[in-house]
C-alpha positions as CSV (number, residue, x, y, z in Angstrom):
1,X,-49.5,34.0,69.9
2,X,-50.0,32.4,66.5
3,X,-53.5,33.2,64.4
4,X,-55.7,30.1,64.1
5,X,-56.2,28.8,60.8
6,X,-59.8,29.9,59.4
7,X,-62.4,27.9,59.8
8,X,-60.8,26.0,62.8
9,X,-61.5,26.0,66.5
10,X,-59.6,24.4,69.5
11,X,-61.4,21.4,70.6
12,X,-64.3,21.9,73.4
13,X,-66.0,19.4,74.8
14,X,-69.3,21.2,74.5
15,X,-68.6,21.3,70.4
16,X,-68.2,17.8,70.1
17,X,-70.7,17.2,72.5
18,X,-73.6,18.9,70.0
19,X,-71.9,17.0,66.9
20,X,-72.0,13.6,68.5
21,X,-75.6,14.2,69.4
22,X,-76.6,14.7,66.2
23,X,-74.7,11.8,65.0
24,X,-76.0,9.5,67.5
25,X,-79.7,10.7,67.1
26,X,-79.5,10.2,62.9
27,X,-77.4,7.0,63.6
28,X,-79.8,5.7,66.0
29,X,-82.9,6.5,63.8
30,X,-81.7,4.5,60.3
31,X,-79.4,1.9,61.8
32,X,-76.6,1.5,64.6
33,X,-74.7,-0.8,62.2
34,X,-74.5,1.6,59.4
35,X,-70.7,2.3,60.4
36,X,-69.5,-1.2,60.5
37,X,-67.1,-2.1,58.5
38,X,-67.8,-5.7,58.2
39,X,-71.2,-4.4,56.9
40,X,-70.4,-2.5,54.6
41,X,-68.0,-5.1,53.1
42,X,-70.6,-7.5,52.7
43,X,-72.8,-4.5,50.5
44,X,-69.6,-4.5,48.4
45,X,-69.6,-8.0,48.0
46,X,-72.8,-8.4,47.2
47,X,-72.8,-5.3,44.4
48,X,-69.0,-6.3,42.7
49,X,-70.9,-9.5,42.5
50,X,-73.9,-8.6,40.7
51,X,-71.6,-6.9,38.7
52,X,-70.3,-9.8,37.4
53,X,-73.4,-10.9,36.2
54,X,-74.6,-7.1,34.7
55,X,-71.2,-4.7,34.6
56,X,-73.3,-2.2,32.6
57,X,-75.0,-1.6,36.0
58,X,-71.9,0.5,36.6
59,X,-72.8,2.8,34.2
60,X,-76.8,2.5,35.7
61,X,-75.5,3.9,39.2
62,X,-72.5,6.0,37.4
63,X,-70.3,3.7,39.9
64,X,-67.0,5.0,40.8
65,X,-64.3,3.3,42.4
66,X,-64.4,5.4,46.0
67,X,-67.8,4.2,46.4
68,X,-65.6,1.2,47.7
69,X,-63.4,0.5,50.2
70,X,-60.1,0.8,49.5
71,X,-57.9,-2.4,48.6
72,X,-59.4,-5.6,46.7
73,X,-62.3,-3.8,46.4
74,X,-61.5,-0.9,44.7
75,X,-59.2,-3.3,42.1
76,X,-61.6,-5.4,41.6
77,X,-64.1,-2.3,40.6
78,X,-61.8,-1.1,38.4
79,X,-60.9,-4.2,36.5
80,X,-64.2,-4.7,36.0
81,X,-64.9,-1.1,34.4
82,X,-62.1,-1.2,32.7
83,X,-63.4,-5.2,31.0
84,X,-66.2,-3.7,30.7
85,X,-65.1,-0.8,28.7
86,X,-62.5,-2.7,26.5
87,X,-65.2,-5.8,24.9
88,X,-68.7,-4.6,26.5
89,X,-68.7,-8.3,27.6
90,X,-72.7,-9.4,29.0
91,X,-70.9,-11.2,32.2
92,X,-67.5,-10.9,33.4
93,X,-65.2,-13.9,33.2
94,X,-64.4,-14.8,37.1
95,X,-60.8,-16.0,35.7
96,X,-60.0,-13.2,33.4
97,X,-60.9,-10.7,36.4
98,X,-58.7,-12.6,38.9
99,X,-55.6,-11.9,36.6
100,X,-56.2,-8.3,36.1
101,X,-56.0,-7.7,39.9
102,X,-53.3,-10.0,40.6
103,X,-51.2,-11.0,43.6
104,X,-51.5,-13.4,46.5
105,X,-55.2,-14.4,46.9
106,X,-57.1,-13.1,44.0
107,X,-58.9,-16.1,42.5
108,X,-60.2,-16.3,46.3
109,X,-61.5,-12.9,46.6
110,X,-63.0,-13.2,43.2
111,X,-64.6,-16.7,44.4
112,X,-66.1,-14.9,47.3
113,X,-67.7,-12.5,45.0
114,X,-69.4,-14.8,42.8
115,X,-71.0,-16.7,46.5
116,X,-72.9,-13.9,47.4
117,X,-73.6,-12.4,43.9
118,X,-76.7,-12.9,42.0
119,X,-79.0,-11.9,39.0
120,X,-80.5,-8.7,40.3
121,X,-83.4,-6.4,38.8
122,X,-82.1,-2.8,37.9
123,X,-84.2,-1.2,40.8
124,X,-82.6,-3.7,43.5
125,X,-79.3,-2.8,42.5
126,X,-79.7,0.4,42.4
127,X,-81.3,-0.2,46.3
128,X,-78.0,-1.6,47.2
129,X,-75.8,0.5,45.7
130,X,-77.7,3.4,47.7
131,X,-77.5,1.5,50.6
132,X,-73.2,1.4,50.2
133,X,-72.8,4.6,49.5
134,X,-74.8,5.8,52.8
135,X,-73.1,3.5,55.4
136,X,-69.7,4.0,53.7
137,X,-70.2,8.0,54.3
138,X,-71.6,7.4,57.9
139,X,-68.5,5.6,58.5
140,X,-66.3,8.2,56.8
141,X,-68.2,10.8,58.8
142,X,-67.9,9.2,62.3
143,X,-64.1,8.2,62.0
144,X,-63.3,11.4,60.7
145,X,-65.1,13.2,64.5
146,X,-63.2,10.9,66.2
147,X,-59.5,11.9,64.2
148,X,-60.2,15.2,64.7
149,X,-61.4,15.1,68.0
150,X,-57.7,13.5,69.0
151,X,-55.9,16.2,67.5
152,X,-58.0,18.3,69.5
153,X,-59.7,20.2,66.6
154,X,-62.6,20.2,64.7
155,X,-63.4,21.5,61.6
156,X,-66.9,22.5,61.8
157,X,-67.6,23.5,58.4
158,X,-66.1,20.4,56.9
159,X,-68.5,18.2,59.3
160,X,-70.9,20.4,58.5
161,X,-70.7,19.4,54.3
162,X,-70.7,15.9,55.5
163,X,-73.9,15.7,57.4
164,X,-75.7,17.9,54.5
165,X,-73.9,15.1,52.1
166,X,-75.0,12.6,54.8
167,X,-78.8,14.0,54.5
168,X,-78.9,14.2,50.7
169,X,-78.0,10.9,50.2
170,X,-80.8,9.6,52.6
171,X,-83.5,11.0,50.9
172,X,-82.2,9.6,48.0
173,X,-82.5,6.2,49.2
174,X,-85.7,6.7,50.3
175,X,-87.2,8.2,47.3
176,X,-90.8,6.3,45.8
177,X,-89.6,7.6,42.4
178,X,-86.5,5.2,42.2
179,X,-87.7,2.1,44.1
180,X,-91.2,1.9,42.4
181,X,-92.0,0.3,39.3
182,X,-95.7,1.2,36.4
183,X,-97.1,-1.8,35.0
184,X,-95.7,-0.6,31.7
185,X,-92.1,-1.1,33.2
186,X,-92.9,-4.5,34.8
187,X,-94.3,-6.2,32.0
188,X,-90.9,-4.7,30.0
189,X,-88.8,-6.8,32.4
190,X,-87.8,-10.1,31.1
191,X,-88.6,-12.4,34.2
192,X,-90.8,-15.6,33.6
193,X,-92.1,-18.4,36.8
194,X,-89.1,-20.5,36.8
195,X,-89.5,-24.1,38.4
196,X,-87.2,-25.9,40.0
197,X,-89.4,-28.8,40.2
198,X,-91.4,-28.4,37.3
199,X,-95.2,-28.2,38.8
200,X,-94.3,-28.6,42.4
201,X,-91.4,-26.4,43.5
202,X,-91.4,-22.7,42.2
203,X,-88.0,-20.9,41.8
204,X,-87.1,-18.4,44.8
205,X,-90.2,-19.3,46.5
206,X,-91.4,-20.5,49.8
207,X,-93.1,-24.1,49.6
208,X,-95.1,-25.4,52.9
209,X,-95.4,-29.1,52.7
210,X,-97.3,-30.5,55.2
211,X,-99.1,-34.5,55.5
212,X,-99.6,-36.4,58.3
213,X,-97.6,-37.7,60.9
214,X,-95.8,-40.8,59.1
215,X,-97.0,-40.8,55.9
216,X,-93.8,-40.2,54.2
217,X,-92.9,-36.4,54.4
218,X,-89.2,-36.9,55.1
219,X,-88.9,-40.1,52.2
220,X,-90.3,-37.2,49.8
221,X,-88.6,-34.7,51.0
222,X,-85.0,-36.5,50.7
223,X,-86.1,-38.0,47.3
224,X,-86.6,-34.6,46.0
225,X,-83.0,-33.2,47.1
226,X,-81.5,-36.0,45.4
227,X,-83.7,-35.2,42.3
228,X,-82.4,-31.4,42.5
229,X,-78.8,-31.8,43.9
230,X,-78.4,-33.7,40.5
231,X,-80.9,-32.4,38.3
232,X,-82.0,-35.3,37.1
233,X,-86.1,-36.1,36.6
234,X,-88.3,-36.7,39.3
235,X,-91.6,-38.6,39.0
236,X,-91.3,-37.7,35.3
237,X,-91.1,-33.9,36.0
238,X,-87.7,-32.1,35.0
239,X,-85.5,-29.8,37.6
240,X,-83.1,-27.3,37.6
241,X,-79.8,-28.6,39.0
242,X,-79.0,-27.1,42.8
243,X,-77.1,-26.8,45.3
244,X,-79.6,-28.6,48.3
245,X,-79.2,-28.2,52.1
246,X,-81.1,-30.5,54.1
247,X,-81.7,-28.9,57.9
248,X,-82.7,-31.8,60.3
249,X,-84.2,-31.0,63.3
250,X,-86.6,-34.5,63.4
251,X,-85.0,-37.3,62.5
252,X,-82.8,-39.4,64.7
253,X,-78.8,-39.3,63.5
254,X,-79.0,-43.6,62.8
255,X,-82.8,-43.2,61.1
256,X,-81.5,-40.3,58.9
257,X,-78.4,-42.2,58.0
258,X,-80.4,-45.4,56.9
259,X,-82.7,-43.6,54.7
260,X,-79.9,-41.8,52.9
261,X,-78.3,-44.6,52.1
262,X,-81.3,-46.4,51.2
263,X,-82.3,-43.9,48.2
264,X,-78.8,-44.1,47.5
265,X,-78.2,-39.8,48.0
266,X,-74.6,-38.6,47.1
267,X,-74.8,-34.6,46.6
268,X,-77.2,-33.3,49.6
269,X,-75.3,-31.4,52.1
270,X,-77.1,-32.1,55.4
271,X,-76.9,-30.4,59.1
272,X,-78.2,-32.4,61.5
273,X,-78.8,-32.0,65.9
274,X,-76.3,-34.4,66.1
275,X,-73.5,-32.1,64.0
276,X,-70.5,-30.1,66.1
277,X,-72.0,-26.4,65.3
278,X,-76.3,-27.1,65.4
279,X,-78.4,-25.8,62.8
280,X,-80.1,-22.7,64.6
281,X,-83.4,-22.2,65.4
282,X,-85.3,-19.4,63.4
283,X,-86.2,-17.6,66.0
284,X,-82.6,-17.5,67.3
285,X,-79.9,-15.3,67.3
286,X,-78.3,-17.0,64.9
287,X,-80.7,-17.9,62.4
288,X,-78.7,-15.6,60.1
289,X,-76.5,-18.2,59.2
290,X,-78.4,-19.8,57.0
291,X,-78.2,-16.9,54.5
292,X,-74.6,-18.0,54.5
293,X,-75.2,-20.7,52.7
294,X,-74.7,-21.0,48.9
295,X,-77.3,-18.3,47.7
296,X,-79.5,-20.2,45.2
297,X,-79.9,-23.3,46.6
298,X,-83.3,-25.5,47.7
299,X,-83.1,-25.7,51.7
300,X,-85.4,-28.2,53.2
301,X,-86.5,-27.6,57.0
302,X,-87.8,-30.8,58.4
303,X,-90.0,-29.9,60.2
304,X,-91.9,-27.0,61.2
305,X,-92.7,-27.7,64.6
306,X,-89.0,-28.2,65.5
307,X,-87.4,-25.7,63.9
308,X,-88.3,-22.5,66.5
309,X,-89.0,-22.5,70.3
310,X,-92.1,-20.5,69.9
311,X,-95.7,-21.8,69.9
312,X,-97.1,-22.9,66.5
313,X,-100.3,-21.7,66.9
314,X,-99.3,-18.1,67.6
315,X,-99.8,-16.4,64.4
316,X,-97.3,-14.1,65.6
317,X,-94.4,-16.6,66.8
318,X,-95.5,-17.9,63.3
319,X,-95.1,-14.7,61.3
320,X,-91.5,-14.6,62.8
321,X,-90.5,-18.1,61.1
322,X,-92.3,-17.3,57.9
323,X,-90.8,-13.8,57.5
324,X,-87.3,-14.7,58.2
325,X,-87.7,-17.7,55.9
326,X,-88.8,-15.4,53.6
327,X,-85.4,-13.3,53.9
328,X,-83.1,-16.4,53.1
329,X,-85.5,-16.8,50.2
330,X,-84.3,-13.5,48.9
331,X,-81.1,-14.9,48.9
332,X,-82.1,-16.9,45.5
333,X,-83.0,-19.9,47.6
334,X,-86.1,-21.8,47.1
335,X,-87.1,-23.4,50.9
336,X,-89.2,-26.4,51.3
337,X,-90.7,-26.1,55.0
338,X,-92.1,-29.9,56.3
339,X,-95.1,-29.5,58.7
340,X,-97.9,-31.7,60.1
341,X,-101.6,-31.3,59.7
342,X,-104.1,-32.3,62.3
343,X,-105.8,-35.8,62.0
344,X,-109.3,-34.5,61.5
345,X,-108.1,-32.8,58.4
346,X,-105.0,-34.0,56.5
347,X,-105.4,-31.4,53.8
348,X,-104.9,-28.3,56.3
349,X,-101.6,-27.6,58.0
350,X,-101.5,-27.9,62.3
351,X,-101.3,-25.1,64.3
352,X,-102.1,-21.6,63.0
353,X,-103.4,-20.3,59.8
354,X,-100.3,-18.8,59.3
355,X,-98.5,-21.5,58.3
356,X,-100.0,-21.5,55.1
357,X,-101.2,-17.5,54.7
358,X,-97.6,-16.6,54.9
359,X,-96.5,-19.5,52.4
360,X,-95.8,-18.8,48.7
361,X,-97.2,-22.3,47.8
362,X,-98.5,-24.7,49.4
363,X,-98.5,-28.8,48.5
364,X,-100.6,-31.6,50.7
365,X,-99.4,-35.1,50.5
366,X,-101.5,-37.5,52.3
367,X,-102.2,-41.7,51.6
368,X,-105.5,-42.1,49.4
369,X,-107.3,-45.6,49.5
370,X,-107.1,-47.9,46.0
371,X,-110.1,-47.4,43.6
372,X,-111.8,-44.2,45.3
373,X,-111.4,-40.7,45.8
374,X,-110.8,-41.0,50.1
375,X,-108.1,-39.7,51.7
376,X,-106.7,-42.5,54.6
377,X,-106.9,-40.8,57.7
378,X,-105.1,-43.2,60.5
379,X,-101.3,-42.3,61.5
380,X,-98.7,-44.5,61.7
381,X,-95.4,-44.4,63.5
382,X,-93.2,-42.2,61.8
383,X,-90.4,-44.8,61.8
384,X,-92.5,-47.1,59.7
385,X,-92.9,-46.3,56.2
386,X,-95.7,-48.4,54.0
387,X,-94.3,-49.0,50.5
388,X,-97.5,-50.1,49.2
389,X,-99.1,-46.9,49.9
390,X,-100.9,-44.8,46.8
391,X,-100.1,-41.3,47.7
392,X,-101.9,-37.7,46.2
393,X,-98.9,-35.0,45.9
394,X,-100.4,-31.7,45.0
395,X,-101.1,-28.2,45.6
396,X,-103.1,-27.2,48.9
397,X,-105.6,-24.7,49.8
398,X,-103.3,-22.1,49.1
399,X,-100.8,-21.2,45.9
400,X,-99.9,-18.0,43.7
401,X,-99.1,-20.5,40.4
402,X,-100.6,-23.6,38.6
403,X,-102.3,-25.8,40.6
404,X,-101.2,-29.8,40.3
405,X,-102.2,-33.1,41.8
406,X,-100.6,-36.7,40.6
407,X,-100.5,-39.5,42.3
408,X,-97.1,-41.7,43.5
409,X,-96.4,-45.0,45.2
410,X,-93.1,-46.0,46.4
411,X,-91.2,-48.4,44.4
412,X,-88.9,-50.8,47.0
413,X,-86.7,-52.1,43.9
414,X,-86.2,-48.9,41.9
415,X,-85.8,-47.1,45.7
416,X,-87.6,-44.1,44.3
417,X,-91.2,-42.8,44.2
418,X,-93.0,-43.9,40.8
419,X,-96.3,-42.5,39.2
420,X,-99.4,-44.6,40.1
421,X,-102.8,-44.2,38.6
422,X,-105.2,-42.3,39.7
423,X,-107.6,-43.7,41.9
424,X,-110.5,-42.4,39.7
425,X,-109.2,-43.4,36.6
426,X,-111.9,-46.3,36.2
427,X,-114.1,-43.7,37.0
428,X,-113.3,-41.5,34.6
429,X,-112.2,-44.5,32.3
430,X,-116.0,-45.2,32.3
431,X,-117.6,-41.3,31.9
432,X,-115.2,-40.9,28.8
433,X,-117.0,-44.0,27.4
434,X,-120.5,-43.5,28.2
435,X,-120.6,-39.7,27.1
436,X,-118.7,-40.8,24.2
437,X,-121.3,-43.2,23.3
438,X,-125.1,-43.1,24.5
439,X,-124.4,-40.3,26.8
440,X,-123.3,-37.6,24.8
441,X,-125.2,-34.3,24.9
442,X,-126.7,-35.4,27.9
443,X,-127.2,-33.4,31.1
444,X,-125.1,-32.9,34.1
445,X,-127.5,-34.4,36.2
446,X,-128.2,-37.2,33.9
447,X,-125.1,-37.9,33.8
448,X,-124.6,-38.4,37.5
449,X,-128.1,-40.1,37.6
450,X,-126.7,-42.9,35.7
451,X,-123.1,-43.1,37.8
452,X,-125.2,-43.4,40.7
453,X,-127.3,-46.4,38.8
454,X,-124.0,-48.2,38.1
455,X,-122.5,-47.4,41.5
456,X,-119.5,-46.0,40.0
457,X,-118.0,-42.2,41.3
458,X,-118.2,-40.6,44.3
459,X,-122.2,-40.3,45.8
460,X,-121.4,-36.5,47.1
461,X,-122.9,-34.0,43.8
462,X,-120.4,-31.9,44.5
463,X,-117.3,-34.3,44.7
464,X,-118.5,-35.4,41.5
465,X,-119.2,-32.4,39.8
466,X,-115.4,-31.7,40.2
467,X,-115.0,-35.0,38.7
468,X,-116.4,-33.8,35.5
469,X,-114.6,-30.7,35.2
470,X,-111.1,-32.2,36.1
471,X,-112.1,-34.9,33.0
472,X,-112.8,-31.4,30.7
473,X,-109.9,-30.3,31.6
474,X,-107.4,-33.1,31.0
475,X,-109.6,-33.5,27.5
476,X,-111.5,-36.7,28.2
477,X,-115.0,-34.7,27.2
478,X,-116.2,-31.4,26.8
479,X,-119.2,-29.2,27.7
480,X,-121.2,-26.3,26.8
481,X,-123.6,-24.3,28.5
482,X,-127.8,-24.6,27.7
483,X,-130.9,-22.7,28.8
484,X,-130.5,-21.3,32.3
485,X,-126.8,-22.0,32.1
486,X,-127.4,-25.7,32.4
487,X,-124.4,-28.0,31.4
488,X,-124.1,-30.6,28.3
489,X,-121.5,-33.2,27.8
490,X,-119.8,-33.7,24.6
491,X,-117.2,-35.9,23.6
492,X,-114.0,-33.7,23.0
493,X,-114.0,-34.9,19.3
């Protein structure tokens, strides 16, 4: 009878049995997916194509070319090492790469790199990278049980070095040391607030806009996609040029269709009820899809209420929404999310606080009466639309950047939204004058004394003590501060 080879052991089902145990137990614990190939394409996607944009990453991660699958991958990684070690180029030329791999269906494969790749930081990279290399060896691991297991052997020891391999890499991923960042290396990081509505819409953030029923949400909403999906100016205020995806779950196919066509849009891509394959619902199955779409483009949900089955004033059905949002934002994308506020309050959003805790920024639009500082509080039908309506657009209760408030009517002839004055600008027309004349150096209280004597400004102290410091600020006048911190007014030259 022949001598086994060392190290080998005819295959017992007991042997495999304690292998595939531990397999399945480490398996189940970090992910069941880890071993799909699918997966782990998409991780190779996405890291050839942030390559594209930073190919001295490769040297970062000290990338090699079996840390991908074999095929297109593997070419693609080596082209790009290979550009990259040649002319030390800062991005690599989609075009140029395409013809160093060659063959049937390159400029493709290269054009699905560059739709999932984006600008990444040096610590998310190196996250992803991490994350390849750990479901690539999973998968290596478990196909290789399952060859050996139907040749009827095992090599234990072999397995063995794999799951140590297996368990180094883990703890690698997991380390604080590489996924945390000092202050000292954050403020070294060149990364600035980008806007892609300059004042209103943040770059890669989540925006809650919410307004009463009917008072113009969607008309805003559209008028802004058109703005973006051409990057051209809107109400004065530059954008960044972007791909826009307008989700409808509201709007009636005909209404939808009239409105596009009355503010004339051409570049929006819109998925509507009505449409062969429906937008999902975010907390479906499916909601994944959207982080299919073109990464870095403005999404606008319209609306809140319709765009989940779950209760809206369930701060956890909410939490769902807003976290998952919060996901395809990572994708690039900045999301506009429509909601509605309740009609005792038209600056809050309806439903749960959550809403707008779990927003990155948050902007109130709501109609304001001619000529003083009220907000109008009756609804309208949502199919109607008033074009003589004064509007305040501006941020909410909540917001991590700048606040901003201006003021908008629409204009039927131009078929766009127009600056309009603000309502308080005879008020503060009149303050400029008066402390720039007699009232100057005067008190704050004198100075309200003699508003309320000419019946001009709001009769609340408060309301118009925020009057005088939103005149400071846009340099109408000036203060200083007095015995026992009492104010003075000045005029600003």
């Amino acid at each position: 009878m022949a001598a086994e080879a060392p190290g080998r052991v005819p295959f017992v089902r007991p042997s495999l049995a304690i292998i595939g145990d531990k397999m399945t137990t480490q398996a189940n614990e970090r992910d069941h997916a880890l071993g799909k190939i699918n997966q782990i394409d998409a991780l190779a996607r996405g890291v050839l194509g942030a390559l594209m944009f930073s190919p001295g990453f490769i040297e970062v991660c000290e990338l090699r070319d079996v840390d991908f699958p074999v095929g297109r991958f593997r070419d693609a990684f080596s082209a790009i090492a290979e550009i990259l070690e040649e002319t030390r180029p800062a991005e690599i030329d989609p075009v140029i790469l395409a013809e160093r791999i060659g063959g049937d269906g390159a400029r493709t494969f290269i054009g699905s790199l560059m739709d999932g790749g984006i600008r990444q930081d040096e610590p998310t990279f190196r996250g992803r990278v991490s994350e390849l290399r750990r479901r690539a060896l999973t998968s290596r691991v478990l196909a290789k049980i399952e060859r050996q297991a139907k040749t009827g052997e095992l090599d234990l020891g072999e397995i063995r070095g794999d799951l140590e391999a297996y368990d180094q890499l883990e703890g690698k991923a997991f380390d604080p040391a590489g996924v945390m960042m000092t202050g000292d290396q954050l403020q070294a990081l060149k990364i600035e607030v980008e806007w892609t509505l300059d004042k209103l819409i943040p770059s890669r953030s989540l925006t809650l806009l919410h307004g009463p029923g009917g008072v113009g949400k969607t008309w805003l909403a559209l008028a802004i996609g058109q703005a973006v999906s051409e990057g051209v100016p809107f109400l004065g205020l530059p954008t960044v040029r972007r791909p826009v995806s307008y989700i409808d779950f509201e709007n009636p196919w005909p209404m939808l269709i009239k409105r596009v066509r009355h503010l004339n849009i051409h570049a929006v891509n819109f998925w509507h009820l009505s449409a062969e394959v429906r937008p999902p619902k975010l907390d479906g199955p499916d909601w994944a899809q959207y982080k299919s779409l073109p990464a870095g483009s403005l999404l606008i949900f319209d609306t809140a209420r319709s765009c989940h089955e779950g209760d809206e004033n369930s701060s956890q059905d909410v939490g769902l929404v807003m976290n998952r949002l919060k996901e395809i934002r990572e994708k690039g994308n900045d999301i506009i999310l429509l909601h509605h506020t309740p009609r005792i309050n038209e600056r809050a959003s309806k439903g749960s606080t959550a809403w707008e805790d779990l927003a990155d920024h948050v902007l109130a639009f709501y109609k304001v009466r001619r000529g003083s500082l009220k907000e109008i509080k009756e609804e309208i039908d949502a199919a109607e639309f008033d074009p003589d309506a004064l509007f305040s657009l501006g941020t909410g209760k909540k917001t991590r950047y700048e606040p901003f408030r201006l003021y908008v009517t629409f204009d039927a002839s131009l078929r766009c939204f127009v600056h309009a004055d603000s309502p308080d600008k005879d008020v503060i027309d009149a303050l400029a004058d008066y402390i720039g004349g007699q009232g100057g150096g005067q008190k704050q209280r004198e100075i309200i004394a003699w508003a309320k004597s000419e019946g001009i400004g709001p009769s609340h102290h408060g309301a118009f003590a925020a009057l005088l410091n939103r005149g400071e600020r846009e340099g109408r006048w000036r203060s200083h501060k007095g015995f026992r911190g009492a104010k003075f007014y000045e005029p600003s030259t």
